[in-house]
N, C-alpha and C positions, 0 to 999 in steps of 0.2 A: 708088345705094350699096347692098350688101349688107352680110348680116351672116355671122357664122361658123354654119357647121350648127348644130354642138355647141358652144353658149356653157361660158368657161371654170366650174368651180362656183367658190364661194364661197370655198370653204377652202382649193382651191389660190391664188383672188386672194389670200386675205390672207398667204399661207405667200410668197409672193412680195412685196405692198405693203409689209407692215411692216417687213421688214428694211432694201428701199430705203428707204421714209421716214426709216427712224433714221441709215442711213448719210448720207442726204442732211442732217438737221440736223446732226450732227456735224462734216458738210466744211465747214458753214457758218460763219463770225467771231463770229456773234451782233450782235444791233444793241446798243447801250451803252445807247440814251435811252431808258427808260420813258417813258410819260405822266404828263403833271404833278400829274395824280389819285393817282398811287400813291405820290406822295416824302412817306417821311417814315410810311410804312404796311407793313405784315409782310402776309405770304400765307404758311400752314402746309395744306400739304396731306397728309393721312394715308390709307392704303388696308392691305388683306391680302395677302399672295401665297402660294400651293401653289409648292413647287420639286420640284422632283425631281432628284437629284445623287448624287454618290458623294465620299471623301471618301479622301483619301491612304491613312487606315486601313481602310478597308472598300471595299470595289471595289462593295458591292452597290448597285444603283440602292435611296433610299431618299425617302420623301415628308417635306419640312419644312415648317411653317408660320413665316410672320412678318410683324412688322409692319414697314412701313415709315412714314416719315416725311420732307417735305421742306418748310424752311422759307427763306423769301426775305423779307428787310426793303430796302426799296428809299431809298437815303439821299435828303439834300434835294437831289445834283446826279444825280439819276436813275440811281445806281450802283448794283447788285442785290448783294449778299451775302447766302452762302446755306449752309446747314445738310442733309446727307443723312444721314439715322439709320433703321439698322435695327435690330429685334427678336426674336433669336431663341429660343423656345422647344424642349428637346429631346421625343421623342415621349411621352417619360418625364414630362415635366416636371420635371427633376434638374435641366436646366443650364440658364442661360440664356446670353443675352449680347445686349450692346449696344454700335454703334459708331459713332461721327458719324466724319463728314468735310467740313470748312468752305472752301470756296473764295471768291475773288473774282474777280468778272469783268476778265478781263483783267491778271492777273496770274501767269499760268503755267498756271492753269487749263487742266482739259479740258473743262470745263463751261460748256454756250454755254447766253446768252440771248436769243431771239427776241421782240419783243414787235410785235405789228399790231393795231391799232385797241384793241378790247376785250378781246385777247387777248394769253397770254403763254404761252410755250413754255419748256420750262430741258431741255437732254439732257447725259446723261454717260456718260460708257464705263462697263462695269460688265463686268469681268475681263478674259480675252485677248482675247477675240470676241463681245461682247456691248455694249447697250448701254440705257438706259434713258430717257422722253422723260417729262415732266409736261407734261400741255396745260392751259393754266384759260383758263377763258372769266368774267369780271366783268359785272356787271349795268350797267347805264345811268351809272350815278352812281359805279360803282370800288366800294359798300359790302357787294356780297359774293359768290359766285365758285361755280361748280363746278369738277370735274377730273377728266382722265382720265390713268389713268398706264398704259402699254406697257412692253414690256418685248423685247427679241427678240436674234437673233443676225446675225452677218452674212453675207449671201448663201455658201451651200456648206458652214457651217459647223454641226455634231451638236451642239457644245455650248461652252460657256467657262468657262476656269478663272480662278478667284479665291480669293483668302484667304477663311478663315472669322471668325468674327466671334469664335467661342464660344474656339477652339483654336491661332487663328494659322497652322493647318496649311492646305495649299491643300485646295479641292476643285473638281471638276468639274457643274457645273449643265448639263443637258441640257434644262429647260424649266420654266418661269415662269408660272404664273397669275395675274394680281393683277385683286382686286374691293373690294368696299367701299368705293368712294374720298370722300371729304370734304373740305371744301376753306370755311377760312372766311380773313376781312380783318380786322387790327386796327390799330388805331392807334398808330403806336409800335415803339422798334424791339422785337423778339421777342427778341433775344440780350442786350437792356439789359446795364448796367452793374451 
């Protein structure tokens, strides 16, 4: 067996891995059953993201910060409902804005959940050509969790356009940073009554 002369780098692997991986969770149905560790318990995952985008009003590429937020309470028949909320502050600090959007599995959704072993996956389209993947990995016993959140476009594609959060007007996202990510378990549903 050989190998290639020039191994590919790094940066090209992942400009090519992560788009496939998102596209490939996405074709996926998602599985329905949680583990029976999770019924009846929320997972709130939060992180940062850098954008860089343009905006119907301003053509110029501009840097935004924001929070995101993703929360999942898993009922007692192992049905995942789920909460996505972002935060955006302007560079100003003038405007802000905030916007959930609640889906459930398997009810028109585009938002699949995968869950294996210790782990659970949630991805959702995020504007024309884009899309967004939560990985969390749980400890031994289900009582607490890391994550990592992605974020990419789809294979060929510079950038995707979606609604703003602040203004309703579209804009265009050419690329996504996101870090700081946290990830805790509670008991109980998170959206209570």
């Amino acid at each position: 067996m050989s190998f290639p002369a020039r191994p590919m780098r790094l940066r090209q692997l992942c400009r090519h891995l992560v788009p496939a991986i998102i596209a490939l969770t996405l074709m996926s149905s998602g599985a329905l059953a949680a583990p029976s560790q999770l019924y009846g318990k929320s997972v709130i995952v939060s992180w940062q993201e850098d954008r860089q985008q343009t905006t119907g009003q301003d053509a110029q590429v501009r840097s935004i910060s924001a929070s995101g937020e993703f929360s999942v309470y898993i009922s007692d028949a192992g049905r995942p409902f789920s909460r996505f909320a972002m935060t955006v502050s302007s560079a100003r600090g003038r405007r802000t804005g905030t916007r959930t959007n609640d889906a459930v599995q398997g009810e028109g959704s585009a938002r699949s959940f995968n869950f294996h072993g210790s782990a659970m996956s949630a991805s959702m389209p995020r504007g024309s050509a884009g899309a967004t993947q939560v990985l969390i990995t749980f400890d031994s016993g289900f009582q607490s969790c890391s994550a990592r959140v992605v974020t990419g476009k789809a294979s060929g594609a510079q950038s995707t356009r979606t609604t703003s959060i602040i203004t309703g007007a579209e804009v265009e996202i050419f690329s996504v940073k996101t870090s700081g990510e946290s990830c805790r378990v509670q008991t109980g549903n998170v959206f209570g009554n």
